[in-house]
C-alpha positions as CSV (number, residue, x, y, z in Angstrom):
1,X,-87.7,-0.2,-12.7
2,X,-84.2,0.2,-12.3
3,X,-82.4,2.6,-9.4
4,X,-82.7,5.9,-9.3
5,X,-79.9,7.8,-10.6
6,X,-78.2,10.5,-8.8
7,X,-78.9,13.9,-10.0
8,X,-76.4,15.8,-11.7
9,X,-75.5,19.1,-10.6
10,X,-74.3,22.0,-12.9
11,X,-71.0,22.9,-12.3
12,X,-70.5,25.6,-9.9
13,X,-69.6,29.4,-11.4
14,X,-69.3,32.9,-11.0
15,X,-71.8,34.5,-12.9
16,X,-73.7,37.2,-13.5
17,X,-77.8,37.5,-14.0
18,X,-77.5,39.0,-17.7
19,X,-80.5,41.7,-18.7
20,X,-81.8,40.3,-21.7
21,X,-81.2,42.8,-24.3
22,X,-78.8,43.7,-27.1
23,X,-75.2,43.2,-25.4
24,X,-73.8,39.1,-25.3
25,X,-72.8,37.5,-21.9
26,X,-69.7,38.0,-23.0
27,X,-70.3,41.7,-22.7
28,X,-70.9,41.8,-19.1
29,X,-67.8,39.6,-18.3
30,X,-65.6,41.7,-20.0
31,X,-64.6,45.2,-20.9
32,X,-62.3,46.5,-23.5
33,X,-59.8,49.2,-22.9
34,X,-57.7,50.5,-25.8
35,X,-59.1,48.0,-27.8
36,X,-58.1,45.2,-25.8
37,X,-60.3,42.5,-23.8
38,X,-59.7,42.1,-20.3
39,X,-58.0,39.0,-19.1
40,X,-60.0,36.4,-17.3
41,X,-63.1,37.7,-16.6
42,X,-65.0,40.7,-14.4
43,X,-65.0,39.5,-10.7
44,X,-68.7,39.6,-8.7
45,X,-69.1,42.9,-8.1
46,X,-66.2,43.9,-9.7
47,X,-66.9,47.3,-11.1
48,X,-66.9,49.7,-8.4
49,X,-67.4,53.9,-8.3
50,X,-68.4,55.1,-12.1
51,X,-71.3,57.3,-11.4
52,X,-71.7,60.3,-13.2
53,X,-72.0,63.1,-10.8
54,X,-72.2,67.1,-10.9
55,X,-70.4,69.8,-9.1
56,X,-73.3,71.6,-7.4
57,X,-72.4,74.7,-5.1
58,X,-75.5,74.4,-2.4
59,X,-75.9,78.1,-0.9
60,X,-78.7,78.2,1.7
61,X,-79.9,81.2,3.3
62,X,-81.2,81.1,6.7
63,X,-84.6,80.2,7.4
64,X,-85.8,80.9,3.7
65,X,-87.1,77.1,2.1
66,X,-84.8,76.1,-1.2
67,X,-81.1,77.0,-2.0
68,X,-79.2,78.7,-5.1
69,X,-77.9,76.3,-6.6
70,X,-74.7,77.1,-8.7
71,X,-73.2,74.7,-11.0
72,X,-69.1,75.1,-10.2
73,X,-67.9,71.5,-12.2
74,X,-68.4,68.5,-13.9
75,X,-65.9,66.1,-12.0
76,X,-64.8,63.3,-13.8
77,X,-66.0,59.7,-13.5
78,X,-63.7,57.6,-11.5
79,X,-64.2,53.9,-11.2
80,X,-62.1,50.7,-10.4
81,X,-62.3,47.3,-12.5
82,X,-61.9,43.5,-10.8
83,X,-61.0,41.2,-12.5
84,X,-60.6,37.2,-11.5
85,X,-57.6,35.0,-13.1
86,X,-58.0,31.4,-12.5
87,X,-56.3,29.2,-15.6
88,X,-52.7,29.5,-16.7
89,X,-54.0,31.3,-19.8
90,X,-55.4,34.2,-17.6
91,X,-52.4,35.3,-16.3
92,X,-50.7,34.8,-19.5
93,X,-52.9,37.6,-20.8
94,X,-53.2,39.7,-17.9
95,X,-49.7,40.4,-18.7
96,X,-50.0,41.1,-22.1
97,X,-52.9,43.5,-20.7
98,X,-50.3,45.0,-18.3
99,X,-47.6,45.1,-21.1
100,X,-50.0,46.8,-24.1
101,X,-52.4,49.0,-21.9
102,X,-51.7,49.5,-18.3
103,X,-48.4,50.2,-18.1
104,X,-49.1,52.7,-21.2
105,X,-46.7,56.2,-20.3
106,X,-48.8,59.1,-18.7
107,X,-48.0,61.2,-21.5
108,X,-48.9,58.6,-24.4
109,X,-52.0,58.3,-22.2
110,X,-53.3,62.0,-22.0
111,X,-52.4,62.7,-25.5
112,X,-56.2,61.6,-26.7
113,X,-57.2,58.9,-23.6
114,X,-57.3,55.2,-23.8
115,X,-60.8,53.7,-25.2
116,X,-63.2,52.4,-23.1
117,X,-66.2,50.1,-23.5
118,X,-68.6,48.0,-21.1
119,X,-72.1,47.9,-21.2
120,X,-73.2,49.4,-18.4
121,X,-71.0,52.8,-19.0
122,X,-72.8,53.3,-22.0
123,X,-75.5,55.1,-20.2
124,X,-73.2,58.0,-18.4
125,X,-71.5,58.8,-21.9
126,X,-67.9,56.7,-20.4
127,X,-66.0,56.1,-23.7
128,X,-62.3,57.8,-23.1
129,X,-60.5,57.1,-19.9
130,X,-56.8,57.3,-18.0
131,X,-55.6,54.8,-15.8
132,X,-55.0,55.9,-12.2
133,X,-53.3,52.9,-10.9
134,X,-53.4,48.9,-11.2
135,X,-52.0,45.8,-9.0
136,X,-50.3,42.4,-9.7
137,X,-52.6,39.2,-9.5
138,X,-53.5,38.7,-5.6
139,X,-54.1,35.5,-3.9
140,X,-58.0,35.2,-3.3
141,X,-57.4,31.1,-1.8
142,X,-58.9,28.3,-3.8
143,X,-56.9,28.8,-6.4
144,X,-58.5,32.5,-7.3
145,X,-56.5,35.7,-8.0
146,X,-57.7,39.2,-8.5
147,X,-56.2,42.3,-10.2
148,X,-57.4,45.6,-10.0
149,X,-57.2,48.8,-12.0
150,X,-58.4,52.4,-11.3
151,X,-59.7,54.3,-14.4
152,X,-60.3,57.9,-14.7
153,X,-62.7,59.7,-17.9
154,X,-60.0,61.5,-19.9
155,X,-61.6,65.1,-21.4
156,X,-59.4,67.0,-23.5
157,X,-58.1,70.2,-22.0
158,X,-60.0,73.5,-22.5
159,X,-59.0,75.7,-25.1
160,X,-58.9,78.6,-22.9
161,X,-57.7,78.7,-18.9
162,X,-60.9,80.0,-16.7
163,X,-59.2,81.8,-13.6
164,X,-61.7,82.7,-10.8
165,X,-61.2,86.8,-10.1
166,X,-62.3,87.6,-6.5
167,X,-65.0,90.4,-6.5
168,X,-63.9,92.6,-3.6
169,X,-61.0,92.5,-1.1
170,X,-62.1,92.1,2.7
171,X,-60.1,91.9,5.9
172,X,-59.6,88.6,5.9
173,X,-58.4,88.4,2.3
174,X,-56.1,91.5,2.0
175,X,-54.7,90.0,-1.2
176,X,-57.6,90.0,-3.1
177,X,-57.3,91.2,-6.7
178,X,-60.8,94.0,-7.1
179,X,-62.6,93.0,-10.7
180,X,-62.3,95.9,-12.6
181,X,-66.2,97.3,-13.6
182,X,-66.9,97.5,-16.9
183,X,-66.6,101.2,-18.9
184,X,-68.8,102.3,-21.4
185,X,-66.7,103.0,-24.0
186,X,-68.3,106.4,-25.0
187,X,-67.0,107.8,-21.6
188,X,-63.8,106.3,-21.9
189,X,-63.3,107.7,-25.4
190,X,-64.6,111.4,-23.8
191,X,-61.6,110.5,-20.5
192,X,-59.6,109.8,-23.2
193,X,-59.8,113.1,-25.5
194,X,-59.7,115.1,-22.4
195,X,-56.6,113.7,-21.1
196,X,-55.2,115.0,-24.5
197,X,-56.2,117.9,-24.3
198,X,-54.7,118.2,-20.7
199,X,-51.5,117.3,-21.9
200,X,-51.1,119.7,-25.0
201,X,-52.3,122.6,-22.5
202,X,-49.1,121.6,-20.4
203,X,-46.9,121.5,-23.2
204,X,-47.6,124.9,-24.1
205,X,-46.7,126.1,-20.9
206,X,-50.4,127.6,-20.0
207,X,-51.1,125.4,-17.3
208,X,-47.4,126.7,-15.2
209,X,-49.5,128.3,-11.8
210,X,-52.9,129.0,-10.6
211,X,-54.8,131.6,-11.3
212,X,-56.8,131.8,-7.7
């Protein structure tokens, strides 16, 4: 029998536990924004924030079980990206990344959103997004750098402005516009007709002193 041989040990990486389903590896290692890949690939827990989350109003009135629940928004979803550069070639392309997407004007930007695609943001509906802010590569030691972006969902504006009208005026509040109650419009026509009738009475000069 000859020596044993030593036993080879797999090269060291970062990666991820994939889910066995439809998406590649490569899926989960990188995103695409605006049609582009991201450089290098998506840092151990690299994606931070995206969570899909609803604007509840929680009113609770004492000593009664349950709350009214109001629905007031539907924030946006708000989430920053990792991503680790290691070879020449990965910071070659994280500045082509910079240079084609995220460095994109604002206004080119909110015009109809930037693209978005990874995986795991397929569930939450995450397919048009802005981005907030990003950073340059950043020394991690052992030859490691990160870069980090901040993307918010894009939505395009609402065809009409919805302005809150406060209800009532109060003390506190002495600015407060009063809602105006709705009219039936059968009385109004009927306020209407006699305020007509009012004024032609005046004209003719009928209505010049009281008869009492």
């Amino acid at each position: 029998m000859g020596s044993p041989q030593p036993t080879v040990q797999p090269p060291l990486s970062n990666v991820y536990v994939v889910p066995f389903g439809r998406y590649s590896y490569n899926a989960w290692i990188q995103a695409t924004l605006s049609g582009v890949p991201t450089p290098g690939t998506i840092a151990r827990d690299g994606m931070r924030g995206f969570e899909r989350k609803t604007g509840w109003d929680i009113k609770k009135g004492k000593g009664v079980q349950g709350a009214t629940l109001t629905l007031k928004d539907a924030p946006p979803v708000v989430g920053s990206v990792t991503l680790q550069l290691v070879t020449a070639q990965d910071f070659s392309d994280y500045d082509d990344f910079v240079e084609q997407v995220l460095s994109l004007s604002p206004t080119a930007q909110s015009a109809n959103g930037l693209s978005w695609y990874y995986p795991e943001h397929s569930a939450i509906g995450l397919t048009t997004v802005v981005v907030q802010h990003y950073t340059g590569p950043k020394n991690k030691g052992g030859g490691m750098y990160h870069a980090t972006f901040e993307l918010l969902e894009w939505s395009p504006p609402p065809a009409v402005s919805i302005v809150k009208t406060v209800a009532a005026t109060s003390p506190d509040n002495p600015e407060s516009v009063v809602a105006p109650k709705p009219q039936d419009p059968r009385i109004a026509a009927r306020e209407a007709q006699i305020a007509a009738l009012q004024g032609a009475y005046y004209d003719n000069g009928s209505g010049g002193g009281s008869s009492f």
